[in-house]
N, C-alpha and C positions, 0 to 999 in steps of 0.2 A: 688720322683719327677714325675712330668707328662710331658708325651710328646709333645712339642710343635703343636699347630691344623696347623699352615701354615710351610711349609719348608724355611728356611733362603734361602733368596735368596742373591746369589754370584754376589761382584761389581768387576768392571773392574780395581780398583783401588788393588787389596786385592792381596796382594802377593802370597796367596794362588790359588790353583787349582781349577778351576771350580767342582763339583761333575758331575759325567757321570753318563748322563743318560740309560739307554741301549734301542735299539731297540726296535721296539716293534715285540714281537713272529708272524712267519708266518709259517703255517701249510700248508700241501700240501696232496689231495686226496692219502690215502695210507701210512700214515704218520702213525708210532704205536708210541702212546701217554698213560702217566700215569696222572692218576687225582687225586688230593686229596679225593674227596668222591666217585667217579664211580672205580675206580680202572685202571684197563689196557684196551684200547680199540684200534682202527685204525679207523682213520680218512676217511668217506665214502660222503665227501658230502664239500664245501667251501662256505658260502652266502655271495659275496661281500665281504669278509676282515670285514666281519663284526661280522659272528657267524662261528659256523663248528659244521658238521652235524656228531656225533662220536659214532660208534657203541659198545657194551662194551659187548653184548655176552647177554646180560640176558634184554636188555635194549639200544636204540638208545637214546644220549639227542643233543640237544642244544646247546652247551657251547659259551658265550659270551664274543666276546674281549673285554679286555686285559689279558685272558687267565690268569689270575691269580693264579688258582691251575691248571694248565694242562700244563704239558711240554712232551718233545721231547723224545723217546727213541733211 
């Protein structure tokens, strides 16, 4: 089977529970963070909630919200 392209959206009527969505990730100057492809870095830089500026030791990138492989240590 394949996975449906749109998410079922949840009616008001449906005696079941809304699915939660979770927050979206906020990273803070100083933050040590793991990435899926960069590895281990800390966080040296914030653009507007928009990007973050993450130094990994070998290599400074970019990473664009919604931080999808990059989370919190």
């Amino acid at each position: 089977m394949t996975k449906p392209s749109a998410p079922k959206r949840h009616l008001s009527t449906s005696p079941f529970k809304a699915p939660v969505t979770p927050p979206p990730r906020q990273f803070a100057v100083g933050d040590q963070v793991t990435h899926d492809v960069y590895g281990l870095g800390r966080v040296i830089g914030i653009e507007g909630g928009m990007a973050a500026l993450v130094d990994f030791g070998s290599s400074q990138e970019r990473i664009l919200s919604p931080y999808a492989k990059m989370s919190k240590l």
